[in-house]
N, C-alpha and C positions, 0 to 999 in steps of 0.2 A: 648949743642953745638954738641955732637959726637950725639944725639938722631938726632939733623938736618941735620946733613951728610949724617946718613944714612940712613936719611928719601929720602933724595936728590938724594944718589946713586941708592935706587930703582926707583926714579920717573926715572931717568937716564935712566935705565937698561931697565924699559917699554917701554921709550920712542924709544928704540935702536930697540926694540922689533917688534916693529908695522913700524918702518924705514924700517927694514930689509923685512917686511911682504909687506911692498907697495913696495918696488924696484921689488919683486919676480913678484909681477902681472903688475906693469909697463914694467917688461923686457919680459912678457907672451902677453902684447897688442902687445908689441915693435915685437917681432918676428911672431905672427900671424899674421899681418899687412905686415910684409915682406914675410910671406908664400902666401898669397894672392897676393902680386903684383910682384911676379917671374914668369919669363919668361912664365913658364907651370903651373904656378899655378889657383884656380879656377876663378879668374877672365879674363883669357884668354880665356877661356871655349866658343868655339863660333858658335858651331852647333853640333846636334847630330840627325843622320839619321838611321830608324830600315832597318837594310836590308830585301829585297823580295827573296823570291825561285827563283834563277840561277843568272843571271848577273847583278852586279850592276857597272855603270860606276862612275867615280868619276873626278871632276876637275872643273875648274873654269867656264866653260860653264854652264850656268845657267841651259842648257836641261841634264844634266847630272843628273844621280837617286841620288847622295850623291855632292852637292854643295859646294866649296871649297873658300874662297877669297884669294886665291891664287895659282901659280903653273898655269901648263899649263893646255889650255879649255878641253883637253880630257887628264887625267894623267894615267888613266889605267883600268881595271876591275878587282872589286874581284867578285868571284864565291862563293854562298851561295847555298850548297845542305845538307837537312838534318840534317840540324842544324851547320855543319861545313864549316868555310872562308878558303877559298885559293886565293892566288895572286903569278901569274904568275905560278902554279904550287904547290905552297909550302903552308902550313898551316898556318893558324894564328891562336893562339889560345885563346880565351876571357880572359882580364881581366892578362894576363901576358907577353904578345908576348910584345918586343921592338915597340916603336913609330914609326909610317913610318913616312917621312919626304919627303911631297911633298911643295917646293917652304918653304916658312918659316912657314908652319902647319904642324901639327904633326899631326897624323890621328892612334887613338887606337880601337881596337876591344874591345867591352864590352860585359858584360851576362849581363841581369836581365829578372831573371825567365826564361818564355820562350820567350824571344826577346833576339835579336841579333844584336847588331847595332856598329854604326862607332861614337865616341867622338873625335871634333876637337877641336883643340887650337889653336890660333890664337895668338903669344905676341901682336899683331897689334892692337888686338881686342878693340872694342868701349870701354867693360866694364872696362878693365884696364887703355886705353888711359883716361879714364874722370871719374878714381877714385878719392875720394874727400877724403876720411880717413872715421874710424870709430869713433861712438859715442858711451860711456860706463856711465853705473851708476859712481858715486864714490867709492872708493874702500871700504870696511867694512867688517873686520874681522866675523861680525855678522852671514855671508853669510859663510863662514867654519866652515863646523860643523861635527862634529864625528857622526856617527850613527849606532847605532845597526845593527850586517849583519845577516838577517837572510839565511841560506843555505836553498834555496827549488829549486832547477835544474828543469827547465820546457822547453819549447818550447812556447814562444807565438807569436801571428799573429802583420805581424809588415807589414802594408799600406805604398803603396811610392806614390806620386804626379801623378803618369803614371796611378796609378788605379789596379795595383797587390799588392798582401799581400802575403808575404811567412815568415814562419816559421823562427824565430831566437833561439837561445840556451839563456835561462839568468840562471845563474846559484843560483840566489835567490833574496833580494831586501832589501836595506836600509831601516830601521826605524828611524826616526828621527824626533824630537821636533820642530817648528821654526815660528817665530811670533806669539808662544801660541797654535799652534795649532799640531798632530799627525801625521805626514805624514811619506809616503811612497813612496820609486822609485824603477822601476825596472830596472837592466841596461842587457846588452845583450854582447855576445861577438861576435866580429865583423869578425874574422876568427879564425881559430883553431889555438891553438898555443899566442894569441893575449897576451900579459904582462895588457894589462888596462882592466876594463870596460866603457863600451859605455853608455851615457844617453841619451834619447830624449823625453824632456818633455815640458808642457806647463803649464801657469802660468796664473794668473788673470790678469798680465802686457800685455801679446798677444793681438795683435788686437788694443795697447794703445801704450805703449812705447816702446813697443818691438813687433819682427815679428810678425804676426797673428795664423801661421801654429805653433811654437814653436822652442825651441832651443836647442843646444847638449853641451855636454861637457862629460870631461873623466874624472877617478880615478884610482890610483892605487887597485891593489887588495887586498881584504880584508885581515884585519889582526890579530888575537886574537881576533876575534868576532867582528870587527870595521871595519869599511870602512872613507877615512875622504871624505868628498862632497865639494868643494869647486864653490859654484855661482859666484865667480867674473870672475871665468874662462869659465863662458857661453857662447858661443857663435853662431851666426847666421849660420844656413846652406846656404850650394852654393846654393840654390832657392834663395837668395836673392839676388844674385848678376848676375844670367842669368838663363833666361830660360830653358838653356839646361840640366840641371842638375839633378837625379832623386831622390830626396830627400826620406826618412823615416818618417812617422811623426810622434808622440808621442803613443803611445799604451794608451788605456783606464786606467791602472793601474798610469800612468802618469799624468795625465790632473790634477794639483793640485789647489784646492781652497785657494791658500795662492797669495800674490804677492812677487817676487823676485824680489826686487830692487836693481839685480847686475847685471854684466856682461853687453855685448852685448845691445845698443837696435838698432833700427830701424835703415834701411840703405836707402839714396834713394832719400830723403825728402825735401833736401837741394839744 
């Protein structure tokens, strides 16, 4: 009898175990899914224009050089010389300056590489008004997995959807076991200073059940020679959800001949 108890309390304790494991990624869809359909989030994402050498006008008039679905036909001109935005005088500086707020868009100055351009948000926007939810694997412990870290710091070439590849920092790369077979990811870090690393990988599921281009997800940083990877937490880059977006796509080191039957799959379809 006491052998069945506490045969019963460990099935318990498992069971508590793997509860506790599926609330942490149900409550990881739950809040991705609400970072996505906030106000400014990527699915408001509603145009994106590179600026040209001197005057770019901006506003709802369709002849305007940066087009707006909102706010007044002519809302103003930034100035684009030598690489540097001004409006009305005063600088803007890529990738950190406060949102401008013309009519209910926001309109942000970005870098990549050598372009220079204007990211809007729209809450109006189609992609948010006629979001439908995402679709995920089932959840499966199987997909977190420890892996070996090995430290090798390099610089590799990391391609966006625009057609530039610039140099990212990764500071070494997972080794790890999974469906039988050896694999390896490299992650990068996304600015200096950054707490996580970055993944952007693709899988034998791409192109099937999931996006074609590949998918991201984070980890904390290594620890006593470990890193833990967790695939349930994969998910779909802003390419999937608008055009305007300028995605990363997997580095060579990445593209894994395994299938990951977690996280994220295809969005759209429905």
């Amino acid at each position: 009898m006491i052998r069945r108890a506490f045969c019963l309390l460990l099935g318990a304790g498992a069971l508590l175990a793997v509860s506790m494991y599926e609330s942490e990624i149900l409550k990881w869809r739950q809040d991705r899914e609400a970072s996505l359909k906030a106000p400014d989030g990527w699915l408001s994402l509603a145009g994106l224009s590179w600026f040209h050498e001197g005057a770019n006008s901006f506003g709802k008039d369709p002849a305007c050089d940066i087009p707006l679905p909102d706010g007044p036909g002519h809302a103003g001109v930034f100035q684009f010389h030598g690489g540097k935005v001004t409006l009305d005088g005063r600088e803007i500086k890529p990738n950190s300056s406060e949102p401008i707020k013309i009519g209910r868009v926001n309109l942000s100055v970005i870098r990549r590489s050598d372009k220079v351009g204007i990211r809007v948000k729209d809450p109006d926007g189609e992609a948010r008004r006629n979001f439908h939810g995402l679709e995920s694997f089932p959840i499966n412990e199987q997909y977190r997995v420890t892996a070996r870290w090995v430290a090798e710091p390099r610089d590799i070439p990391i391609l966006n959807v625009i057609g530039q590849t610039s140099p990212s920092p990764s500071p070494g790369y997972a080794a790890f076991k999974l469906n039988g077979q050896d694999l390896k990811l490299r992650p990068i870090i996304e600015e200096p200073g950054a707490k996580e690393l970055f993944y952007i990988f693709r899988d034998q599921t791409a192109g099937k059940e999931t996006y074609g281009a590949g998918r991201f997800f984070y980890s904390e940083m290594p620890h006593d020679g470990t890193v833990v990877l967790d695939f349930n937490k994969a998910y779909n880059p802003p390419c999937v959800f608008t055009p305007y977006a300028t995605c990363p796509l997997p580095p060579v080191e990445n593209r894994l001949a395994v299938r990951i039957e977690a996280g994220e799959k295809k969005y759209g379809e429905h």
